[in-house]
N, C-alpha and C positions, 0 to 999 in steps of 0.2 A: 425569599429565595435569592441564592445569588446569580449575577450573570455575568458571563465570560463577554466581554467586546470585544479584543482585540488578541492579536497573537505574538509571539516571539519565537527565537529559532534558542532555545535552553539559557543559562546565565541565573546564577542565584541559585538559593535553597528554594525548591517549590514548596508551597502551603500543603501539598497533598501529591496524589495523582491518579490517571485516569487508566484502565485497563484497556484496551481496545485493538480487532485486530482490523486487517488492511480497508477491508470493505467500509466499518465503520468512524474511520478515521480519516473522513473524507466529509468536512463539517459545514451549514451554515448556521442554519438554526435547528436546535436538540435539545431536548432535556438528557441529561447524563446525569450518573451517581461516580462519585469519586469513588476509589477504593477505599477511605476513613466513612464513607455514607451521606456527605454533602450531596446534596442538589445543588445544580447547575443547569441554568437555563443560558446555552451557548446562542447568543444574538451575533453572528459575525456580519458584518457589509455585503461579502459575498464569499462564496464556497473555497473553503482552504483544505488541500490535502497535507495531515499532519504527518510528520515523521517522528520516528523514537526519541523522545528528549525537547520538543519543541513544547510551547508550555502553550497556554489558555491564559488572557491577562484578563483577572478580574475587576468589576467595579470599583472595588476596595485597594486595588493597587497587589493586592498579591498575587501568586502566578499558580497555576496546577500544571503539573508536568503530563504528558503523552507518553504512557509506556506501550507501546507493541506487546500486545499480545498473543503466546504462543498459538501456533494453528498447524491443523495436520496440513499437511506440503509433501511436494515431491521433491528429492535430490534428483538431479539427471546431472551424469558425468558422461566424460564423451569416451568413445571406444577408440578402435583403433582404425575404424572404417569409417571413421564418422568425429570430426573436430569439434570442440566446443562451440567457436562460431557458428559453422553450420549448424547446430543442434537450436542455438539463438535466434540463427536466422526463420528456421520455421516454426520455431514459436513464434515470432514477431509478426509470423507473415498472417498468422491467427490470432495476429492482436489479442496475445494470452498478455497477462499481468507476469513477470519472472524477475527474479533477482536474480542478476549475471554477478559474479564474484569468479573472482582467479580461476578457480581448478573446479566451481560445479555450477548451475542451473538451479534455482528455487521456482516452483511452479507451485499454484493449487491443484489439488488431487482431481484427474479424470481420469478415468481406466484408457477411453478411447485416445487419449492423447500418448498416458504410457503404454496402450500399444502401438502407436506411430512411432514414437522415439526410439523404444525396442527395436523397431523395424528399421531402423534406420541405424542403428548397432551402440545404441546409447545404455547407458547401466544405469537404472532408475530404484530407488528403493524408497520408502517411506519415513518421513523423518515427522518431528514436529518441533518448533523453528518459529523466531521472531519473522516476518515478513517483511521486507520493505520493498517492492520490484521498480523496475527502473523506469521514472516516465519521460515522453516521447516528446517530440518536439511543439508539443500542444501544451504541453505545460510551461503557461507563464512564471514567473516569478513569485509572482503571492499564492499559489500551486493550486490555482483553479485551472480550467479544463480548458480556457480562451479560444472554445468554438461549440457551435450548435449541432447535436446529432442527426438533425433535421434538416438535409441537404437539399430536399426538394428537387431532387430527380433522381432516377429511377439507377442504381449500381449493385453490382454483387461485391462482396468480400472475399469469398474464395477463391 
């Protein structure tokens, strides 16, 4: 079986590649099947969140690329009562996962959420959509999480 150790951000012909959407592209150690049908047993040091194109460096020196895979998502565009930013900002404030680009909002699909947004005069429709949302100041460099969710004393989030 092969194994992935180390990572790269694309460069070169990959040997293969891997299908996967946001959740699972968020790697330390995993068995995966490429899309040609390799096993890969991914031993990374520590947890790396991948992005579309960043590769998996295998034992052998070749590389397997990270494609994003499509997933049902929300568009949220902003109204005319209701600016993009602000539409970001309370996602954010609910520590949703969201891909901000120019003119829309990418979110995963909750009803209770696209009625908040609605309600706040946003145009939300249903797409399906590579993912990639934008992370927060907790991501270090090698795009692990660089903190523990386990605060040890007592807070709300809402």
């Amino acid at each position: 079986m092969l194994r992935a150790i180390s990572h790269s951000h694309g460069g070169g012909e990959p040997a293969g590649t891997i299908r996967l959407d946001h959740a699972a592209r968020h790697l330390r150690r995993k068995l995966v099947t490429t899309d040609q049908g390799e096993e890969i047993m991914v031993d990374l040091p520590e947890p790396v969140l991948f992005a579309d194109g960043d590769r998996l460096v295998l034992e052998d020196g070749r590389a397997v690329a990270i494609v994003a895979a499509q997933e049902e998502l929300y568009e949220v565009l902003s109204g005319p009562a209701c600016p993009l930013r602000h539409l970001a900002w309370h996602l954010g404030n609910r520590h949703l996962p969201a891909q901000i680009d120019e003119s829309r909002i990418l979110i995963q699909r909750d009803h209770i959420i696209r009625a908040m947004l609605e309600g706040l005069g946003a145009s939300v429709r249903e797409v399906v959509a590579c993912f990639q949302p934008v992370h927060g100041a907790y991501h270090a460099q090698g795009h692990d999480h660089g903190h523990s969710h386990a605060h040890g004393h007592h807070h709300h989030h809402d």
